[in-house]
C-alpha positions as CSV (number, residue, x, y, z in Angstrom):
1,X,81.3,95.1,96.3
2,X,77.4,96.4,96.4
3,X,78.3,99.0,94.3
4,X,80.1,96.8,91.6
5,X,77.7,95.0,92.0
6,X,74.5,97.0,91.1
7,X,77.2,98.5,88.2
8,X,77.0,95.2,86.7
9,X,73.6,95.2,86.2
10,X,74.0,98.1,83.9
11,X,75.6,95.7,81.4
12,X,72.8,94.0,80.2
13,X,71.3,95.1,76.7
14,X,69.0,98.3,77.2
15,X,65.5,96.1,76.4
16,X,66.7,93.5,79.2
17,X,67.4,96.4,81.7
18,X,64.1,98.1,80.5
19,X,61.8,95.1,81.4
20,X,64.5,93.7,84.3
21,X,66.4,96.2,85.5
22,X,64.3,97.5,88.2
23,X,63.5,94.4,89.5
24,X,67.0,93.4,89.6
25,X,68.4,96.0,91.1
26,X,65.5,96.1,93.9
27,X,66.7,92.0,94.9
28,X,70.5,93.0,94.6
29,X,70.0,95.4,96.8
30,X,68.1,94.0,99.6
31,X,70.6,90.4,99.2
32,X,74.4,90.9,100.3
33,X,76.7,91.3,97.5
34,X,80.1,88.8,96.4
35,X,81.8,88.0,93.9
36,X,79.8,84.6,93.3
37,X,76.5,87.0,93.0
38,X,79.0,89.4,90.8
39,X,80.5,86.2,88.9
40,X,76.8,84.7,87.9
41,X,75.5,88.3,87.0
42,X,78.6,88.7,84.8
43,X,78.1,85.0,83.0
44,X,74.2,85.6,82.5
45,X,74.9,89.3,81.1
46,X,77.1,87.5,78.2
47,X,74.8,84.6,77.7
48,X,72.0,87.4,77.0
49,X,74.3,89.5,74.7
50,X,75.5,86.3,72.8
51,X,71.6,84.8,72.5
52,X,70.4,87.9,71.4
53,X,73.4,88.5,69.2
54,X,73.9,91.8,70.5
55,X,76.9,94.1,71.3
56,X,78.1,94.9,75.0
57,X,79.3,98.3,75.9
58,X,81.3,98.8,78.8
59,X,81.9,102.2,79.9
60,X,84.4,101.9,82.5
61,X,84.9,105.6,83.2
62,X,81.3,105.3,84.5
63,X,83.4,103.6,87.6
64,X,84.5,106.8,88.7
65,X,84.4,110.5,88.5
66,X,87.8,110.9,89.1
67,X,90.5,109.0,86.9
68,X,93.3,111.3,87.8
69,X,92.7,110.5,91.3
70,X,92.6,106.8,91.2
71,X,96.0,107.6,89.2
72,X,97.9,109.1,92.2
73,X,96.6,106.5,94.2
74,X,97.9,104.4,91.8
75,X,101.4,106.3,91.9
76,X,101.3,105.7,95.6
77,X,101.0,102.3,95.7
78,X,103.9,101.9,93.0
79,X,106.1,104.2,94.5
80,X,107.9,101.5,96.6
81,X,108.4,99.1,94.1
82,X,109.4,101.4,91.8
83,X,112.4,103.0,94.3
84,X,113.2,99.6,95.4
85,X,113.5,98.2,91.8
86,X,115.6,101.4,90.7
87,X,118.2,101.1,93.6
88,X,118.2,97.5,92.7
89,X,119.1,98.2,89.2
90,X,121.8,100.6,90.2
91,X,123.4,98.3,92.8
92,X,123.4,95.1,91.0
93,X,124.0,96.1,87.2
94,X,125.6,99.2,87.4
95,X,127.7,98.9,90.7
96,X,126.5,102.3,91.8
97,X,125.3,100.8,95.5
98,X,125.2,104.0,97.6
99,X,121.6,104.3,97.4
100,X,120.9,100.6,98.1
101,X,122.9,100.4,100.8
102,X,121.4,103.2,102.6
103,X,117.6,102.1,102.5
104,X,118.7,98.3,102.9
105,X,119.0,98.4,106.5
106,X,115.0,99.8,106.6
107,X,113.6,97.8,104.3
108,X,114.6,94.5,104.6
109,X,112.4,93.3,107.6
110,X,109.4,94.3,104.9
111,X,111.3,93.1,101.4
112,X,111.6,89.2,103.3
113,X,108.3,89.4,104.9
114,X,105.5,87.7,102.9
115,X,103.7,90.3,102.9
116,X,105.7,92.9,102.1
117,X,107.0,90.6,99.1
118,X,103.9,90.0,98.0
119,X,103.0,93.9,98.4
120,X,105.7,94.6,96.4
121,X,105.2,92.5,93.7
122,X,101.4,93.0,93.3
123,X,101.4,97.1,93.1
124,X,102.3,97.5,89.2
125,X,99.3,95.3,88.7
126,X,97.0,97.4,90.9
127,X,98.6,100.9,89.9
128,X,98.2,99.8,86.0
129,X,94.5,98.3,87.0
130,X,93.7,102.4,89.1
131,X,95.4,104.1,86.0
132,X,93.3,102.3,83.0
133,X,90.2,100.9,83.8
134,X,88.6,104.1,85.0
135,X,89.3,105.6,81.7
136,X,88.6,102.8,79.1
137,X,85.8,101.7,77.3
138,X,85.3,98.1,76.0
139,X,82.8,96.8,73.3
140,X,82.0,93.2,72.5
141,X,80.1,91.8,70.0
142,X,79.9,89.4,67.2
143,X,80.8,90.2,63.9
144,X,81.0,87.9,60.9
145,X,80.0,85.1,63.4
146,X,82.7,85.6,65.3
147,X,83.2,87.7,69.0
148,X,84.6,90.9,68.2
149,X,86.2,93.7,70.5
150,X,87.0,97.1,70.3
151,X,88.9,98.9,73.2
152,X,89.0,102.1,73.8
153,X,90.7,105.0,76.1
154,X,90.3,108.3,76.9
155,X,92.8,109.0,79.3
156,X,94.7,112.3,81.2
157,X,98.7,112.1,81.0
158,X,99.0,111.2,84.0
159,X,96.6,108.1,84.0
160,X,99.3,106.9,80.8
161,X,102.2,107.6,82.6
162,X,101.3,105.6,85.1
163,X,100.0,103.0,83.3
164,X,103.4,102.8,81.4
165,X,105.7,102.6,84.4
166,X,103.5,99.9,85.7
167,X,103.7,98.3,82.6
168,X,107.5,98.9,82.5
169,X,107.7,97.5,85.8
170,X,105.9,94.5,85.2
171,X,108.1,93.2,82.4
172,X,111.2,94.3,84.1
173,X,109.9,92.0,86.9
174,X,109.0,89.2,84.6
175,X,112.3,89.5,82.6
176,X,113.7,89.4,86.0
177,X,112.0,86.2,87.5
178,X,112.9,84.5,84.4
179,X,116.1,85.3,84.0
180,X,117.1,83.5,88.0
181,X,114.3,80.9,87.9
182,X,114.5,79.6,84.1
């Protein structure tokens, strides 16, 4: 959290850092960080960029040196959901259940567990959050007097590939919940 932290810092306009930065940096350092401290520097860096009518640039990638990394990790976390959701599939709308049934057995102390349901259900969000944000760059502003944004992303095929199953996942899920609870 330190470290995300201090990154926030980084976000403020470049003549705000120049005459604040050091100073900033030097309390948030010696002062344990949350996500209050994180949440107030966040609100103050906008209410600088929008007074002095300013853009903001975020370079995510800064985050880390290694996108493809956080993109396996990513992988790995999805991996479950993504086998239990394709035996699902197979079992319940194709009638193929061989697969299902033979992981069933394992898996179903975890799958009706609170946490293991809630596990499951989260890790397309975290493996889509690993795959993209490392590897995209945001830029707010106004324009026109109104806030304008540009997004972009420079990302290896792995980071995207991940990203889209996760993303694939997620609506399949959504689709899902709707379709029994609606």
């Amino acid at each position: 959290m330190k470290r995300l932290v201090l990154w926030a810092v980084s976000l403020y306009p470049r003549s705000w850092r120049e005459r604040y930065g050091d100073e900033m940096r030097a309390m948030l350092a010696e002062s344990p960080a949350s996500l209050r401290t994180l949440a107030n520097i966040l609100s103050h860096v906008g209410r600088v960029h929008l007074r002095n009518g300013s853009h903001m640039d975020v370079n995510l990638k800064s985050m880390s040196a290694h996108p493809r990394r956080l993109a396996l990790a990513g992988f790995v976390i999805l991996l479950p959901t993504a086998v239990l959701t394709s035996v699902g599939v197979l079992k319940y709308m194709i009638g193929f259940a061989a697969p299902f049934d033979a992981i069933e057995p394992a898996l179903t102390p975890f799958v009706t567990s609170p946490v293991g349901e809630t596990a499951l259900i989260v890790a397309p969000y975290l493996a889509f959050a690993l795959a993209l944000f490392p590897v995209g760059r945001v830029r707010l502003g106004w324009r026109d007097g109104a806030v304008a944004a540009d997004v972009q992303l420079r990302a290896p095929v792995l980071n995207l590939t991940v990203a889209a199953i996760s993303a694939l996942l997620i609506v399949f899920m959504a689709a899902y919940y709707l379709v029994e609870n609606v």
